[in-house]
TORPA-4810 file (N, C-alpha, C, O; in nm, 3 decimals):
<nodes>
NODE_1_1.563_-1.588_-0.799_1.470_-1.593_-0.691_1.375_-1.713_-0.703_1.385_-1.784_-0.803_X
NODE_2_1.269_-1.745_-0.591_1.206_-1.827_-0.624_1.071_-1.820_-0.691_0.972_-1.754_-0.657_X
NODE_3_1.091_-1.911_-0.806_0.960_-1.870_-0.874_0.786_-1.830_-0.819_0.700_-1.780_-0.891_X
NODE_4_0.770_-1.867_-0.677_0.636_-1.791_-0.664_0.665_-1.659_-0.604_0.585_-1.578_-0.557_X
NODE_5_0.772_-1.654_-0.612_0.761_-1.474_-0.544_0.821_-1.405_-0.702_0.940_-1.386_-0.726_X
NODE_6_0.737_-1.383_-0.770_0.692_-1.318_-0.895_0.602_-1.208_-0.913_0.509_-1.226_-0.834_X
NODE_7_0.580_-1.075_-0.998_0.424_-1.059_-1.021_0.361_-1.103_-1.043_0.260_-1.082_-0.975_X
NODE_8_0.348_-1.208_-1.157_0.278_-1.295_-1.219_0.198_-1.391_-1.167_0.087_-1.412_-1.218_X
NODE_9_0.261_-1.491_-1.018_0.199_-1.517_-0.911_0.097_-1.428_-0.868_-0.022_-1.441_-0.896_X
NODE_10_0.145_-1.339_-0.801_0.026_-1.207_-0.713_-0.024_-1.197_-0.806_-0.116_-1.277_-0.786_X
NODE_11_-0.051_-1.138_-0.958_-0.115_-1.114_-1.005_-0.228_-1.230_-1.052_-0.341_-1.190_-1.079_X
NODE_12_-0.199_-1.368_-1.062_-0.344_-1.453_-1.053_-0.378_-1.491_-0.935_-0.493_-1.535_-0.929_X
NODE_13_-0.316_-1.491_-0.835_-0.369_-1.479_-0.722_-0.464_-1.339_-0.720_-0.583_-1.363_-0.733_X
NODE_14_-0.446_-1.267_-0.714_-0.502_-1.132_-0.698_-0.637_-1.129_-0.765_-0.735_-1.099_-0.697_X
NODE_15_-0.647_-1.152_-0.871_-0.752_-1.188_-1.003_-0.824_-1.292_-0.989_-0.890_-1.314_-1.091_X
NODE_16_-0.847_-1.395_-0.872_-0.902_-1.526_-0.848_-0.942_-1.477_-0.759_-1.056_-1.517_-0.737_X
NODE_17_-0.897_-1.385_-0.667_-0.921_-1.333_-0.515_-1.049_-1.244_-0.580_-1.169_-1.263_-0.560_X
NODE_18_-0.991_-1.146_-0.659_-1.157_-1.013_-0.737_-1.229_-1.101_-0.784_-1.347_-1.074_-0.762_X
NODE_19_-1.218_-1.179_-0.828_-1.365_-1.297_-0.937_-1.426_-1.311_-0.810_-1.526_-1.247_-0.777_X
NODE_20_-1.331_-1.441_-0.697_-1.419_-1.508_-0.624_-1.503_-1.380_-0.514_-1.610_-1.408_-0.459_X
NODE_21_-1.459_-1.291_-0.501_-1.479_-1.170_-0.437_-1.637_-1.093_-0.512_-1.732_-1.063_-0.440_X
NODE_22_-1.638_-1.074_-0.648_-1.713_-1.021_-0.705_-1.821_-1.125_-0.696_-1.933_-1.097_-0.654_X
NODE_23_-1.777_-1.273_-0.746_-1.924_-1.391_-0.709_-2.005_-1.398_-0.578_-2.125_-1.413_-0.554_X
NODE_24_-1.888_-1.380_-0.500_-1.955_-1.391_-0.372_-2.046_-1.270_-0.322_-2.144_-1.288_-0.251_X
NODE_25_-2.001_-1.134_-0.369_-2.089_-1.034_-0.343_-2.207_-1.004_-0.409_-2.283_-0.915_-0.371_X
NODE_26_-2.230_-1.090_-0.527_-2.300_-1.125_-0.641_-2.452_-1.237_-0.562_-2.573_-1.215_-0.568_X
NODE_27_-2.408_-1.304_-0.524_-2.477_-1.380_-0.450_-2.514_-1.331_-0.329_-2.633_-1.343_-0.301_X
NODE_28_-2.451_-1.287_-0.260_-2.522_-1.197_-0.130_-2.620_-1.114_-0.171_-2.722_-1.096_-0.104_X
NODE_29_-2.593_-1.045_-0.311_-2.674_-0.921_-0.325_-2.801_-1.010_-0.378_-2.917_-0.983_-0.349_X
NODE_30_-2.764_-1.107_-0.450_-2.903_-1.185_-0.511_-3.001_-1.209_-0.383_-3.101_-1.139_-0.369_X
NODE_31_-2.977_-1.278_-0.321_-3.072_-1.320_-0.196_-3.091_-1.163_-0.122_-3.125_-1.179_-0.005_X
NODE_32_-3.079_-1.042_-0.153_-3.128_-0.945_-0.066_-3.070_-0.886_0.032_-3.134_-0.814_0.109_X
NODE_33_-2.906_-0.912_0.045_-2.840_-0.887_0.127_-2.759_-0.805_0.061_-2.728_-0.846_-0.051_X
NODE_34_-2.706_-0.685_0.098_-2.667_-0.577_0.074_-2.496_-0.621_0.186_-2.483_-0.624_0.309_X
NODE_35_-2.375_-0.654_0.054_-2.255_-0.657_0.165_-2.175_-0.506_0.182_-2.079_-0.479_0.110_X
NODE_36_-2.222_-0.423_0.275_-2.181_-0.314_0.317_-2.086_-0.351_0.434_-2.109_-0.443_0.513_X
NODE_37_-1.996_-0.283_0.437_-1.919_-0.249_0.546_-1.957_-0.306_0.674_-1.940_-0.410_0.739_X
NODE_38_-2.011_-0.206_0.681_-2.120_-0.248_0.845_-2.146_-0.350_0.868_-2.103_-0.410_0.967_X
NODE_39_-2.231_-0.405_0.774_-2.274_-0.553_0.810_-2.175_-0.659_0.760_-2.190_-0.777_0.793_X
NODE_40_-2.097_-0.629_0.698_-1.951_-0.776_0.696_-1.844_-0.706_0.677_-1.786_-0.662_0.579_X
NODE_41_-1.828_-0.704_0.801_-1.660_-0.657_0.819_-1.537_-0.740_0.724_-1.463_-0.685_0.643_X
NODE_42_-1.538_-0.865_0.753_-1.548_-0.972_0.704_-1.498_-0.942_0.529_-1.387_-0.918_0.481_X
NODE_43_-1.622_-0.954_0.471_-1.648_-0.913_0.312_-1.521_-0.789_0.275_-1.436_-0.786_0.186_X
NODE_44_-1.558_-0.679_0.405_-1.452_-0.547_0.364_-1.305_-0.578_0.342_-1.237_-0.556_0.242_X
NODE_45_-1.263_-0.642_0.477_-1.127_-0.699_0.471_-1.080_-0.743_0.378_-0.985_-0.693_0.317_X
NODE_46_-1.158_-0.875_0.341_-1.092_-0.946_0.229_-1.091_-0.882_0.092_-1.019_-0.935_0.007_X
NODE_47_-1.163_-0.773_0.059_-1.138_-0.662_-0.038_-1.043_-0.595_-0.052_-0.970_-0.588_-0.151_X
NODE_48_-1.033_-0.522_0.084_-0.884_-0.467_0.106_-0.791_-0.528_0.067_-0.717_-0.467_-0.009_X
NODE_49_-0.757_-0.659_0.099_-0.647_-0.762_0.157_-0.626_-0.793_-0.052_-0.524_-0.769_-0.117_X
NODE_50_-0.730_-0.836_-0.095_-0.773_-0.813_-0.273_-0.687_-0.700_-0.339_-0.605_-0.724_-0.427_X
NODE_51_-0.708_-0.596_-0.299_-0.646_-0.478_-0.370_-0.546_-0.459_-0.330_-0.488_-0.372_-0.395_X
NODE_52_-0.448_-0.527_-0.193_-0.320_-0.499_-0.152_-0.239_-0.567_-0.253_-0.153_-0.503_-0.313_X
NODE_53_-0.262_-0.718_-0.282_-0.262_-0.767_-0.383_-0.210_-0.753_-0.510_-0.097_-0.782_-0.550_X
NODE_54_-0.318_-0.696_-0.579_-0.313_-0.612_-0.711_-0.190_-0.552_-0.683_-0.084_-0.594_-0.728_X
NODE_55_-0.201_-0.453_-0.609_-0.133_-0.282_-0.640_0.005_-0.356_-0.598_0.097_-0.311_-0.667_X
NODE_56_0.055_-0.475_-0.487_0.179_-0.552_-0.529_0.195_-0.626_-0.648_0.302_-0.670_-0.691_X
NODE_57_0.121_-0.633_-0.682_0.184_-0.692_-0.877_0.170_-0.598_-0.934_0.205_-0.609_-1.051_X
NODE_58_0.123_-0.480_-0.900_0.142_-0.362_-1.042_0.300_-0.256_-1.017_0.370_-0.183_-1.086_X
NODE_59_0.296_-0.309_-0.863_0.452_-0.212_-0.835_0.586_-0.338_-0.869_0.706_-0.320_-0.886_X
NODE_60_0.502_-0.468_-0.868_0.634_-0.594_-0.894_0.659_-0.537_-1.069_0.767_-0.499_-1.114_X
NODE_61_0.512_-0.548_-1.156_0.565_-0.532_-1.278_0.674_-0.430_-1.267_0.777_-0.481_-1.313_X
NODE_62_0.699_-0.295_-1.221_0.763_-0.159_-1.258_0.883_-0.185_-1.197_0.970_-0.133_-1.267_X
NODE_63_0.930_-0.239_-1.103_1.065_-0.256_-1.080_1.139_-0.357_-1.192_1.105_-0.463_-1.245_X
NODE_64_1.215_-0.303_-1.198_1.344_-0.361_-1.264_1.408_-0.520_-1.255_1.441_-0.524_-1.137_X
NODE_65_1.425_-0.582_-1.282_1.406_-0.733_-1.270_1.572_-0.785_-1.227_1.656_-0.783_-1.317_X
NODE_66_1.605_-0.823_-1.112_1.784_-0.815_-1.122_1.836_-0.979_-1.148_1.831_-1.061_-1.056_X
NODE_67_1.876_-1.009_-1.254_1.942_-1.162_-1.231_2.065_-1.240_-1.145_2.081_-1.361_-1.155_X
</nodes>
């Protein structure tokens, strides 16, 4: 197959996506802004879209690898 369709791909993708995800909510919260739902839809999505991510490199690790 081709090498970026891997877990290993998704999975630092995925892990660059939670860092830059966690900094950025890190900084919202510093200046007083609370990123809830409500107010950044936005913020939610790309969380979601974060953990779809993950949980595809944790089901890539468990399958069986075919050459």
């Amino acid at each position: 197959g081709f090498f970026l369709d891997s877990p290993w791909v998704s999975l630092v993708l995925g892990l660059v996506g939670a860092l830059t995800l966690v900094y950025r909510g890190w900084e919202l919260w510093s200046v007083g802004y609370l990123p809830l739902p409500q107010q950044s839809p936005g913020f939610a999505l790309a969380t979601v879209g974060v953990a779809l991510v993950l949980y595809g490199a944790g089901i890539g690790f468990s399958v069986p690898r075919r050459y």
